[in-house]
C-alpha positions in Angstrom: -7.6 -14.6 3.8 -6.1 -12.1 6.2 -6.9 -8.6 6.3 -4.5 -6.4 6.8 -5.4 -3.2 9.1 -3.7 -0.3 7.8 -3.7 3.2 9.3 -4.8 6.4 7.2 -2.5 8.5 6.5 -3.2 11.8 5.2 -4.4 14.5 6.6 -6.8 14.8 3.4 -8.1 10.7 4.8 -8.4 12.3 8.1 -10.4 15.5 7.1 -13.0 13.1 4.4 -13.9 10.5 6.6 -14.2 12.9 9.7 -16.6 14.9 7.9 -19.1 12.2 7.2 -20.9 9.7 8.9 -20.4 9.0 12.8 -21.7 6.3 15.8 -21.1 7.2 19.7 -20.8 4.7 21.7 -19.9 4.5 25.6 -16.6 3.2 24.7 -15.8 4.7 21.5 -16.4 6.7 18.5 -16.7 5.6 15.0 -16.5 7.8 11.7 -16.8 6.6 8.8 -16.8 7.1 5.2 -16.6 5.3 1.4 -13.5 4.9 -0.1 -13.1 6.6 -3.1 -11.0 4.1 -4.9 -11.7 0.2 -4.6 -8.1 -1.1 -3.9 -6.8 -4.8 -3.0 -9.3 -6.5 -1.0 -7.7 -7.7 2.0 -7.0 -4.4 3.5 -9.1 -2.4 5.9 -8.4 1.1 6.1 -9.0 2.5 10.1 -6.8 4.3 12.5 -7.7 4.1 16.4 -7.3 7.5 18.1 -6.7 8.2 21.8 -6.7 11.5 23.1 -4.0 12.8 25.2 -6.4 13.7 28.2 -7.6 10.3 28.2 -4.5 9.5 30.2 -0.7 8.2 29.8 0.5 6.2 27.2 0.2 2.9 28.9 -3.8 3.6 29.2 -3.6 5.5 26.2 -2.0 2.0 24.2 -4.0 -0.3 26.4 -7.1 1.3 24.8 -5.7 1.4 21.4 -4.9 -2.8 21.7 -8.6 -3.5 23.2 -10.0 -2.3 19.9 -7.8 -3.8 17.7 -8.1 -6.3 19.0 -12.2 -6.4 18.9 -12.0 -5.4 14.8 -9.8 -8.2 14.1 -12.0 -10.9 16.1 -14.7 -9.2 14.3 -13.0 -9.5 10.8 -12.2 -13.0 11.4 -15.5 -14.1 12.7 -16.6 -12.4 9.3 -19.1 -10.3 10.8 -19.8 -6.6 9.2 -16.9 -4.6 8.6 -17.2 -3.2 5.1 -13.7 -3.4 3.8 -15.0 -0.9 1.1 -15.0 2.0 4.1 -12.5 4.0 6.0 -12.6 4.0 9.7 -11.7 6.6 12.8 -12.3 5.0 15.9 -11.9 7.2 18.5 -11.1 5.6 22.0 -13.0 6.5 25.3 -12.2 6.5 28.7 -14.2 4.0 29.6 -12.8 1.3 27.1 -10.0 1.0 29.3 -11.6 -0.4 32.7 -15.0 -2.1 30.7 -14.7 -6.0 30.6 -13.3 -6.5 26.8 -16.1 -8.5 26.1 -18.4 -6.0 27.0 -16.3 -3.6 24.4 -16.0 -6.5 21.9 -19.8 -6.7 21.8 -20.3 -3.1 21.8 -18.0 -3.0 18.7 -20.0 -5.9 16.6 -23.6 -4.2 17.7 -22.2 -0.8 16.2 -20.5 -2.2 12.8 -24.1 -4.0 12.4 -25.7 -0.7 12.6 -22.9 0.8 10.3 -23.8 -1.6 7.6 -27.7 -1.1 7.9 -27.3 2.6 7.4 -24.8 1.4 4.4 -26.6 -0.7 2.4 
């Protein structure tokens, strides 16, 4: 079974998930919040956010792919995303010269911690 990663899209999303629960990390941010309504399984709603300081939009983008990229090797390896959540990951500088591995593990350590504080 796929899941599908699908971007909030209201501002209302935005505001409800900002105003809840949040991990920093080095590399990113994550907020996080229940969804209100269960809907069709195989979608996980996140949206990856880069800041315009951060740099131009090929860092910007590189960024954005590198942790993407780490929640979907996450999802497939089954490990602890909570499809039943809404995501904001905010992207750091730093995620864009750190070894993807390094930002891949950073990503699994802090969606473990997510789902302690969860269930």
């Amino acid at each position: 079974l796929m899941i599908k990663l699908k971007n909030l899209k209201s501002d209302f999303q935005f505001k409800r998930v900002l105003g809840q629960k949040k991990i920093h990390t080095n590399y990113f941010s994550v907020y996080f919040g229940k969804n209100l309504i269960k809907e069709n399984n195989n979608k996980l709603n996140i949206s990856f956010i880069i800041k315009k300081k951060l740099g131009n939009a090929v860092v910007r983008n590189k960024i954005k792919r590198r942790l993407r990229s780490a929640v979907q090797k996450n999802l497939k390896s089954k490990k602890f995303i909570d499809i039943n959540y809404s995501y904001i990951i905010f992207g750091k500088s730093k995620a864009f010269s750190e070894k993807y591995t390094i930002i891949a593990d950073e990503l699994d350590k802090t969606f473990f911690r997510i789902n302690q504080t969860n269930n």
